[in-house]
Backbone as JSON, one array per atom type, in Angstrom:
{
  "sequence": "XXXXXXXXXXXXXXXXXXXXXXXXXXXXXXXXXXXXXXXXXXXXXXXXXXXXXXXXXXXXXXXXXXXXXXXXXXXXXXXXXXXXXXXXXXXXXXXXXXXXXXXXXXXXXXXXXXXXXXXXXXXXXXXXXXXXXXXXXXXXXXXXXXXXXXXXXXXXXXXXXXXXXXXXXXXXXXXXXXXXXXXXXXXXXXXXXXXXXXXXXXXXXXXXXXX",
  "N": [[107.4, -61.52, -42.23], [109.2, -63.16, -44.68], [108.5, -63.16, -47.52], [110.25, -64.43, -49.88], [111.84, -65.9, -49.18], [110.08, -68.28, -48.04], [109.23, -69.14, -50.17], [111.02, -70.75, -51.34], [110.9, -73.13, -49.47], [108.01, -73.67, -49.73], [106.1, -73.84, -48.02], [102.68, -74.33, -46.26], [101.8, -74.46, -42.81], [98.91, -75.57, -41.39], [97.64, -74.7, -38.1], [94.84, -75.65, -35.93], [92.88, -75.06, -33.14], [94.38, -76.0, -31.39], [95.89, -76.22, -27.74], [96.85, -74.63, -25.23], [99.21, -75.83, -24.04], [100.5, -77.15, -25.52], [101.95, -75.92, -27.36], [104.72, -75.5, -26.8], [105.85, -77.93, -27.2], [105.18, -78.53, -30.24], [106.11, -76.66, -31.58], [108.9, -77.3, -30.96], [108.59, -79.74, -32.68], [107.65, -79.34, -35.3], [109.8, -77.65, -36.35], [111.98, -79.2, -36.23], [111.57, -80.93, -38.23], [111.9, -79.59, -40.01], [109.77, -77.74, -40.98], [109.38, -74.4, -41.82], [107.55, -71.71, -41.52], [104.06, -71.07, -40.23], [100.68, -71.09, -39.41], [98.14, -70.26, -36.91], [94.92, -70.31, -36.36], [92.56, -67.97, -35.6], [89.54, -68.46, -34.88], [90.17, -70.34, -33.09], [90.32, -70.95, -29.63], [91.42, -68.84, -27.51], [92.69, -67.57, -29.05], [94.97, -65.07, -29.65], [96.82, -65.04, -27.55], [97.9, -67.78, -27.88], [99.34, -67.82, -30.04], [101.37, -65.66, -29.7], [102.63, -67.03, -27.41], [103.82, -68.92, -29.52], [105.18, -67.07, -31.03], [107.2, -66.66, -29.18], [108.49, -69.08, -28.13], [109.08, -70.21, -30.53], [111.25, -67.77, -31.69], [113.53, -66.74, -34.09], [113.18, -69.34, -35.58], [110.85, -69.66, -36.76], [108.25, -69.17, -38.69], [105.59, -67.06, -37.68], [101.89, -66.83, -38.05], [99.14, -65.47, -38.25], [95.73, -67.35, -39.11], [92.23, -67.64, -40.9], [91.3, -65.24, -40.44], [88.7, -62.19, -40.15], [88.24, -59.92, -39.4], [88.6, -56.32, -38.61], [89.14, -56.05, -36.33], [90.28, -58.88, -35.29], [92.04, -58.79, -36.93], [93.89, -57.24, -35.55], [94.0, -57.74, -33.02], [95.8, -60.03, -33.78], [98.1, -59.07, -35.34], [98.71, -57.83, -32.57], [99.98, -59.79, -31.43], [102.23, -60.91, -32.7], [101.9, -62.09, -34.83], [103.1, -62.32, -38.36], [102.31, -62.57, -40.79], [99.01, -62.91, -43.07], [96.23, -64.67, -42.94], [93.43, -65.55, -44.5], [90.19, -67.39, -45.39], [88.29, -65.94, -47.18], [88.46, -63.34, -49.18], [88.48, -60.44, -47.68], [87.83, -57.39, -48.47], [89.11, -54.41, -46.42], [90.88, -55.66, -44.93], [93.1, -56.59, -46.59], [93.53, -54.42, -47.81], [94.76, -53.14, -45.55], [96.75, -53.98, -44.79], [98.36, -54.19, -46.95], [99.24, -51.76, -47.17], [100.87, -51.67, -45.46], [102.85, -53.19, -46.15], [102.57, -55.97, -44.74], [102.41, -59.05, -45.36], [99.88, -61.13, -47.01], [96.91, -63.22, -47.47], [94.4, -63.66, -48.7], [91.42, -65.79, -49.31], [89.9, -67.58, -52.22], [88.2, -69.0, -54.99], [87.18, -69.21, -57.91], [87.7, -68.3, -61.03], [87.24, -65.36, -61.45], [86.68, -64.31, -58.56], [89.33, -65.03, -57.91], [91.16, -63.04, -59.48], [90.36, -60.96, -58.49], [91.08, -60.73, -55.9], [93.37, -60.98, -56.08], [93.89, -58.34, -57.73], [93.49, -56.69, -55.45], [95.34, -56.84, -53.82], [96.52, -58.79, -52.96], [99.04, -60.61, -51.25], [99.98, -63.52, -52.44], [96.94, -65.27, -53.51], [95.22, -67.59, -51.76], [93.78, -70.15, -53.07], [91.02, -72.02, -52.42], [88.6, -74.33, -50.97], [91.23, -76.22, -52.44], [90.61, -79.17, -53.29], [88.61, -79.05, -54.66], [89.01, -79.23, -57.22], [91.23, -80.03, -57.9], [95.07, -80.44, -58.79], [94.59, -79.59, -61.83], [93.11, -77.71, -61.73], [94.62, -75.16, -61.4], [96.89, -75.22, -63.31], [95.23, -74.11, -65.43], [94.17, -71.6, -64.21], [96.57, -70.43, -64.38], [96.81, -69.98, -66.96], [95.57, -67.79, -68.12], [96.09, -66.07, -66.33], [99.03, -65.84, -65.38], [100.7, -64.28, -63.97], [99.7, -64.01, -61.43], [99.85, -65.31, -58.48], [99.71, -68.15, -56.55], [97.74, -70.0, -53.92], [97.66, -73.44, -52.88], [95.25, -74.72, -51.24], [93.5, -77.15, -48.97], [93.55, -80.57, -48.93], [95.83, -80.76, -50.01], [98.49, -82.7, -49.76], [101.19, -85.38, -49.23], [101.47, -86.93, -51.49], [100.66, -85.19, -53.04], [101.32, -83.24, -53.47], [103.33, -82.47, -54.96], [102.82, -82.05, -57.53], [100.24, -80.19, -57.26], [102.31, -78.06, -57.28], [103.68, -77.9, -59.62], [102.09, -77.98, -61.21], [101.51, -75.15, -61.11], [100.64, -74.01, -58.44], [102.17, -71.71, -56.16], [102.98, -71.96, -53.44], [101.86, -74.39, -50.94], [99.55, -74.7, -48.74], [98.81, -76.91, -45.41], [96.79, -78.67, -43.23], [94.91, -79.69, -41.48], [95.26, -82.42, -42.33], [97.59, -83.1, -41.53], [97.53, -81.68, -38.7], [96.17, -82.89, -37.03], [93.46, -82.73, -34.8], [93.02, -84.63, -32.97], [95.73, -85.78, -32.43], [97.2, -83.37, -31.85], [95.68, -82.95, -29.38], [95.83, -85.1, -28.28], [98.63, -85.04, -27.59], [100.77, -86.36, -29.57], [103.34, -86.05, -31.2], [105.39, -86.81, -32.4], [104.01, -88.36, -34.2], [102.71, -86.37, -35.72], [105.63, -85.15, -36.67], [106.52, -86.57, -38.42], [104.58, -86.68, -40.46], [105.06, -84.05, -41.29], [107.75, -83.95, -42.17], [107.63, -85.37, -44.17], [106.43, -84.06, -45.87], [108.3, -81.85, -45.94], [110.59, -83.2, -46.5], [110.06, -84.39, -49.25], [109.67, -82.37, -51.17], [112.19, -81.29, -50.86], [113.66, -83.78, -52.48], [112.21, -83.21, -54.73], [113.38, -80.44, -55.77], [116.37, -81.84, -55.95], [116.2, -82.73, -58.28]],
  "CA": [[107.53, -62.7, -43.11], [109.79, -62.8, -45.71], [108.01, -63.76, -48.45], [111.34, -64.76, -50.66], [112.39, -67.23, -48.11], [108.98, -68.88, -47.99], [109.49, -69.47, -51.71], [112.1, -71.51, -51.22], [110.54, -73.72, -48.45], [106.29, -73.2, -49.85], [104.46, -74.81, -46.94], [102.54, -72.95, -44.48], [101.44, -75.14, -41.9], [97.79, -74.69, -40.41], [97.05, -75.16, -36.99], [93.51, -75.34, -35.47], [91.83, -75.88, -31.94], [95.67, -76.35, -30.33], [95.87, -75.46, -26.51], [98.79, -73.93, -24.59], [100.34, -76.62, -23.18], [100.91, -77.97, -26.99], [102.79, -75.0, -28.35], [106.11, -75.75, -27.07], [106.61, -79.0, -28.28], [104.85, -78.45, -31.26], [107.01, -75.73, -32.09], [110.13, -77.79, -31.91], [108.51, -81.08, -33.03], [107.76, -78.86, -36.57], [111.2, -76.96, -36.37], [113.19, -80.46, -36.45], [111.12, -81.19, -39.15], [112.16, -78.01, -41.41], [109.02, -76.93, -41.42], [109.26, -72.68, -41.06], [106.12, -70.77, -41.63], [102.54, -71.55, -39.73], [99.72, -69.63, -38.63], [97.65, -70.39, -35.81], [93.48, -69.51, -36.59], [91.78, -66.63, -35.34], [89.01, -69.17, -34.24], [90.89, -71.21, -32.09], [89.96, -70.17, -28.55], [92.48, -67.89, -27.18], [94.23, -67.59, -30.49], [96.26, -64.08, -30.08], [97.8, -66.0, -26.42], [98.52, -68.94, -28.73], [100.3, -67.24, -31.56], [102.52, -64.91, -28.85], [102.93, -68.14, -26.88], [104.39, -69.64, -30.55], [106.05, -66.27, -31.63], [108.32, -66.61, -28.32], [109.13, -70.27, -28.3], [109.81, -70.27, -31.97], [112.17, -67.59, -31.72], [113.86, -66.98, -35.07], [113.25, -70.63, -36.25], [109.84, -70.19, -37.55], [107.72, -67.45, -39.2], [104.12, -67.39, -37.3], [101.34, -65.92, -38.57], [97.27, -65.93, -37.69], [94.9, -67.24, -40.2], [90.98, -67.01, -40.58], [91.23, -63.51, -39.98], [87.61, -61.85, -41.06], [87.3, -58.65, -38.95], [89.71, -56.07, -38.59], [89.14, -56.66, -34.45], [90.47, -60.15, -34.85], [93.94, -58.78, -37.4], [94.26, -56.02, -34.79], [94.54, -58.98, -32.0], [96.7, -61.08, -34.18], [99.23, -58.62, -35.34], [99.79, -57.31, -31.67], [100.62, -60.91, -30.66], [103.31, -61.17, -33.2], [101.36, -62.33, -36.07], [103.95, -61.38, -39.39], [101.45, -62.5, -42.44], [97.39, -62.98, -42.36], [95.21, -65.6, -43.95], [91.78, -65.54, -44.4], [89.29, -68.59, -46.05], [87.65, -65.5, -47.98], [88.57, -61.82, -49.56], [88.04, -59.27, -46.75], [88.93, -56.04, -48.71], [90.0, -53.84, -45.91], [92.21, -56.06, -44.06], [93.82, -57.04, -47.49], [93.75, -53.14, -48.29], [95.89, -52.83, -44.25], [98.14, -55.49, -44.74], [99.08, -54.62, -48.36], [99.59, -50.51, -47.1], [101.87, -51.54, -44.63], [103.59, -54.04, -46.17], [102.23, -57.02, -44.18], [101.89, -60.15, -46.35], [98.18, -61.38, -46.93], [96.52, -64.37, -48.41], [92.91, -63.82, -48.88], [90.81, -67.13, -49.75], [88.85, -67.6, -53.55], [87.95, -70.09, -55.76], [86.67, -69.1, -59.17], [88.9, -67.2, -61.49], [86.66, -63.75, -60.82], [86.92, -64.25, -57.34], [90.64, -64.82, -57.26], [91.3, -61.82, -60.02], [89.69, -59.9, -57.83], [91.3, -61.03, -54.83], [95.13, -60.04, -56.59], [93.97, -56.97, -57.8], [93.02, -56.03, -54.02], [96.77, -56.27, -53.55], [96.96, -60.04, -51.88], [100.38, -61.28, -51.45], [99.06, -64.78, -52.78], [95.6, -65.92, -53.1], [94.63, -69.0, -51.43], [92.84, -71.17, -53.92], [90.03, -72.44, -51.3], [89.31, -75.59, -50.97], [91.64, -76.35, -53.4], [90.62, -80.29, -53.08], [87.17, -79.66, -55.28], [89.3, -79.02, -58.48], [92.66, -80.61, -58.09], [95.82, -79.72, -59.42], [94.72, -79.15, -63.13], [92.78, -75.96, -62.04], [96.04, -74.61, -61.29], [97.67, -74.99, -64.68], [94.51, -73.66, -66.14], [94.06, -70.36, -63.95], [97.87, -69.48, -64.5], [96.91, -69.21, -68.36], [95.34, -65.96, -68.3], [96.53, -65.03, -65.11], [100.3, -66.2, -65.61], [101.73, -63.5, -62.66], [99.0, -64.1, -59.94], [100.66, -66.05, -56.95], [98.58, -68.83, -55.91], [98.5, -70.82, -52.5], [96.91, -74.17, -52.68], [94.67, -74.62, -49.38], [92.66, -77.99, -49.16], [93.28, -81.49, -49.99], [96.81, -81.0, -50.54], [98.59, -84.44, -49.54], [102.81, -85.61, -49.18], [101.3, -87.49, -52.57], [99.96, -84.66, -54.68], [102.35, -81.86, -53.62], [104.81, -81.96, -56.01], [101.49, -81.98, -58.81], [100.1, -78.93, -57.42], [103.36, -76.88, -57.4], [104.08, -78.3, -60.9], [100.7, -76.96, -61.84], [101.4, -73.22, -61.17], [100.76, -73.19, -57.51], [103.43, -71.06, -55.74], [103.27, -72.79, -52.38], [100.68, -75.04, -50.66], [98.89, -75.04, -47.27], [98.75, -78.22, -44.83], [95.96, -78.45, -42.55], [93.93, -81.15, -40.66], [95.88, -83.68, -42.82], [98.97, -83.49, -40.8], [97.8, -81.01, -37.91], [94.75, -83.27, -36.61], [92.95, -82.8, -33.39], [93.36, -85.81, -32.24], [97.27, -85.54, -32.38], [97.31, -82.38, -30.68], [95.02, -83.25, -27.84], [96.73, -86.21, -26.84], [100.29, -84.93, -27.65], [101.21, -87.22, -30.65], [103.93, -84.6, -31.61], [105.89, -87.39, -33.02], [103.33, -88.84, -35.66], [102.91, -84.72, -36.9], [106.64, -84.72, -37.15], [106.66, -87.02, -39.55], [103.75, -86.27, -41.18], [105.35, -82.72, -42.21], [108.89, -84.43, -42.82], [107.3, -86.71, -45.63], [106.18, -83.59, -46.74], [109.02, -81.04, -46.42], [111.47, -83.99, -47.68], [109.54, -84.7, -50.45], [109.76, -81.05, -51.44], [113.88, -81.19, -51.17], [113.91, -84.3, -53.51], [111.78, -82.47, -56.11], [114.02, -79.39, -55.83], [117.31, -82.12, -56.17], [116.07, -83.7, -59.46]],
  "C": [[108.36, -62.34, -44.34], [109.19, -63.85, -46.69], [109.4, -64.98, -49.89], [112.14, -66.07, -50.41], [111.24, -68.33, -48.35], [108.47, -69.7, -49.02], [110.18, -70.76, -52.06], [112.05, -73.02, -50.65], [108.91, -73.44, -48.55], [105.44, -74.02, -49.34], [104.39, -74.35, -46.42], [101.14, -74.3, -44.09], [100.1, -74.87, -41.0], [97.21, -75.29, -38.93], [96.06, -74.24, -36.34], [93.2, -75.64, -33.99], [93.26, -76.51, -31.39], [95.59, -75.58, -29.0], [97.0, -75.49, -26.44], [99.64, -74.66, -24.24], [101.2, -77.77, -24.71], [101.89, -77.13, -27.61], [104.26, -75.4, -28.43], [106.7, -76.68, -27.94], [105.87, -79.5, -29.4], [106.13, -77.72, -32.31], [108.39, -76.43, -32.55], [109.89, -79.52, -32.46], [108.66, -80.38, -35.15], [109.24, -78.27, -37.04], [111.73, -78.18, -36.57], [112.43, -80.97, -37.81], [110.77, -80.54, -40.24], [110.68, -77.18, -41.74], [109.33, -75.14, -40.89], [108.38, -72.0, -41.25], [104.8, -72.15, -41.08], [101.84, -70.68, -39.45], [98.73, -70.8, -37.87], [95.94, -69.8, -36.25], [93.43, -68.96, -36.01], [90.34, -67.15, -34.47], [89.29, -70.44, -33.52], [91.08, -70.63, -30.41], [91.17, -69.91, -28.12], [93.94, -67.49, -27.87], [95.55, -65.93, -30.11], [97.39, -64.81, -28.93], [98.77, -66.85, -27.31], [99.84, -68.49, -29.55], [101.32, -66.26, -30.36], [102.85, -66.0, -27.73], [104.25, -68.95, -27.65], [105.51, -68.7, -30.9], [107.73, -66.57, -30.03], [108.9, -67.69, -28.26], [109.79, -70.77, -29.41], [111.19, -69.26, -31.84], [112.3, -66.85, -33.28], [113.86, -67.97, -36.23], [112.33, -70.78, -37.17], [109.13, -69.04, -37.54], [105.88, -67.85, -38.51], [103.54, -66.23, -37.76], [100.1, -66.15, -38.01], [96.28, -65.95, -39.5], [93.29, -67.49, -39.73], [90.62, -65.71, -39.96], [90.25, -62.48, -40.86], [87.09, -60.7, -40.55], [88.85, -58.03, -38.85], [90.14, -56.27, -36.82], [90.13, -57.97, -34.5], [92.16, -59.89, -36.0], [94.4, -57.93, -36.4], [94.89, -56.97, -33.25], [96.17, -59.79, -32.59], [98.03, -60.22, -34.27], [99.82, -57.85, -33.9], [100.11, -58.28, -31.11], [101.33, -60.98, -31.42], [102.64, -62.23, -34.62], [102.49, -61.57, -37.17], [103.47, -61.64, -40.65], [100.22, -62.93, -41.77], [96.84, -63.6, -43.38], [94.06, -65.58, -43.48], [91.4, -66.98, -45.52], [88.88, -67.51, -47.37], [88.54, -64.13, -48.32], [87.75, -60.92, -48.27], [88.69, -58.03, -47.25], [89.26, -55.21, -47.57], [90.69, -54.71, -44.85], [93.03, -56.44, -45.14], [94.24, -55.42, -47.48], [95.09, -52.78, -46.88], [96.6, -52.87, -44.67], [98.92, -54.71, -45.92], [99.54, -53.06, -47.84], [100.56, -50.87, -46.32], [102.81, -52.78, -44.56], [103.56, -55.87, -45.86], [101.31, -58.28, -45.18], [100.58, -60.91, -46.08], [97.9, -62.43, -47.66], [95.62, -64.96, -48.14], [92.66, -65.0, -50.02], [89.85, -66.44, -51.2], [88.95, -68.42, -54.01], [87.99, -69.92, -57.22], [87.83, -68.43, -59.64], [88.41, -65.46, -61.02], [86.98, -63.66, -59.64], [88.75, -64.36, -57.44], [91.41, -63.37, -58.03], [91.29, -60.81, -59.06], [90.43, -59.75, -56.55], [92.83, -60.67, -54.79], [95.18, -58.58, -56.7], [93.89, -56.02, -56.5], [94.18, -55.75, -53.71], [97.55, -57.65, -51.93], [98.96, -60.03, -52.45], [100.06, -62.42, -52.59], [97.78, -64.78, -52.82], [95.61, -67.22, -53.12], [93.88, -69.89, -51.85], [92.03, -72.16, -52.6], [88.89, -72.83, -51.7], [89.43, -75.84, -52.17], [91.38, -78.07, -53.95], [89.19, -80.56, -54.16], [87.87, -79.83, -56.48], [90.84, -79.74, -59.05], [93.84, -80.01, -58.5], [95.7, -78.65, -60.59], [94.24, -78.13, -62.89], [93.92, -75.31, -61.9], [96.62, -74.11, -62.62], [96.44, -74.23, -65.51], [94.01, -72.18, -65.39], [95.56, -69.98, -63.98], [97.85, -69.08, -65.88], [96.63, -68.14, -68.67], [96.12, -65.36, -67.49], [97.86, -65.41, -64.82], [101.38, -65.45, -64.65], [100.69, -63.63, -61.32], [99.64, -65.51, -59.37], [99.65, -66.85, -56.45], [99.01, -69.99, -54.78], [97.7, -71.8, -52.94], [96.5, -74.42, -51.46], [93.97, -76.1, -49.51], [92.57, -79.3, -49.72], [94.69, -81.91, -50.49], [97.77, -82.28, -49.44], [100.21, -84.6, -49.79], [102.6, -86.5, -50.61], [101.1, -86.66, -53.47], [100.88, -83.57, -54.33], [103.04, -81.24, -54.48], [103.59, -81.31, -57.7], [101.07, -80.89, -58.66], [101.19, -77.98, -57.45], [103.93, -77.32, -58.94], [103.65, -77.69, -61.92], [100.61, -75.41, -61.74], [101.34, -72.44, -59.27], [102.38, -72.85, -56.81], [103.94, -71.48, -54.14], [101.65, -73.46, -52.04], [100.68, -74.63, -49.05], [98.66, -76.43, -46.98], [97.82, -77.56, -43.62], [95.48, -79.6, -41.78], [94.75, -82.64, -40.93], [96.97, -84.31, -41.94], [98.78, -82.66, -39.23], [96.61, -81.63, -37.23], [94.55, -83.11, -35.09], [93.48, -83.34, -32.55], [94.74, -86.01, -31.97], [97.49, -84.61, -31.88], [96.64, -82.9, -29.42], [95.99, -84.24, -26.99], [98.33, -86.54, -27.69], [101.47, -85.77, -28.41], [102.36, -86.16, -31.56], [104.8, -85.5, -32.63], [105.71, -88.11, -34.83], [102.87, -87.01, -36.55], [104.29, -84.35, -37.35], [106.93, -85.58, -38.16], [105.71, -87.0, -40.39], [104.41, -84.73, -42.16], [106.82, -83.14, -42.86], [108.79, -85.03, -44.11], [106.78, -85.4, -46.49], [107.36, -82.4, -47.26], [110.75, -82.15, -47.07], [111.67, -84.03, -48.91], [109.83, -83.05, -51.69], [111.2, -80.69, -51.97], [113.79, -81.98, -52.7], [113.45, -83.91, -54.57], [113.09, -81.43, -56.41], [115.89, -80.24, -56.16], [117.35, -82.37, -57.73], [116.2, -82.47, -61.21]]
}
């Protein structure tokens, strides 16, 4: 993952509970729709398949990664399917402690300011402000005051309406989840209504970045 790139383009895309026969044209329903970074859960039945299913159909187009990752059994799966960054809901110090020795970008889940302190100093790439939907944007602008160099992901809640508010507020990219990646649209192959669901959001994203 190139973190620098990701910067540029700060949405990481979460998909849950997707089967195999969804990947392909998932892959290029999100790809036409600029999205480039996703991760695939860890509890999503036959997630490392999934994610080396995604890493080969993607290609070069799109950065996959595995998130909910809470044992080192389940990063040890992910990164030999082609997993290239690792999200977790919570702080797992030694898979943050792996990741961060060998380079491999991380972005352990917290909430509070202690908990996310804690969760930088471990040596996250980002921390995942989780669920970022109880506190809204303004916690944002108010944990970058002390902590004015910690990297924060918004996870939870975030919306093609409030996006531009939380990245305004301090966070450094956001997470999309259920909002735009729903069940029900995977199951029965609605690839069309998720491609515009992430377009309204990686659009929206350009026109900020024109103005």
């Amino acid at each position: 993952m190139d973190i620098d790139q990701f910067k540029r383009l700060p949405i990481l895309g979460i998909v849950r509970g997707v089967e195999a026969d969804a990947i392909e044209p998932l892959v290029e329903t999100v790809v036409s729709a600029r999205l480039q970074t996703i991760e695939i859960t860890m509890n999503t039945p036959g997630a490392p398949d999934l994610i080396r299913r995604m890493v080969d159909a993607a290609g070069d187009r799109l950065t996959v990664g595995a998130g909910t990752v809470l044992t080192m059994e389940s990063l040890h799966a992910a990164l030999d399917a082609g997993a290239t960054f690792i999200v977790m809901p919570t702080l797992v110090p030694d898979i943050v402690e792996y990741c961060a020795q060998r380079q491999i970008p991380v972005f352990p889940g917290a909430l509070t300011p202690q908990e996310i302190y804690t969760a930088w100093c471990a040596g996250a790439t980002m921390v995942k402000v989780f669920p970022a939907r109880l506190f809204g944007p303004a916690y944002f602008k108010e944990i970058k005051g002390p902590f004015n160099d910690v990297e924060l992901l918004a996870c939870g809640g975030v919306t093609a309406e409030n996006i531009g508010t939380y990245l305004s507020n301090g966070a450094s990219a956001v997470a999309i989840g259920e909002s735009v990646f729903r069940k029900e649209w995977l199951t029965s192959h609605q690839f069309t209504r998720i491609g515009e669901a992430v377009e309204s959001l990686t659009l929206g994203l350009a026109h900020m970045a024109d103005r």
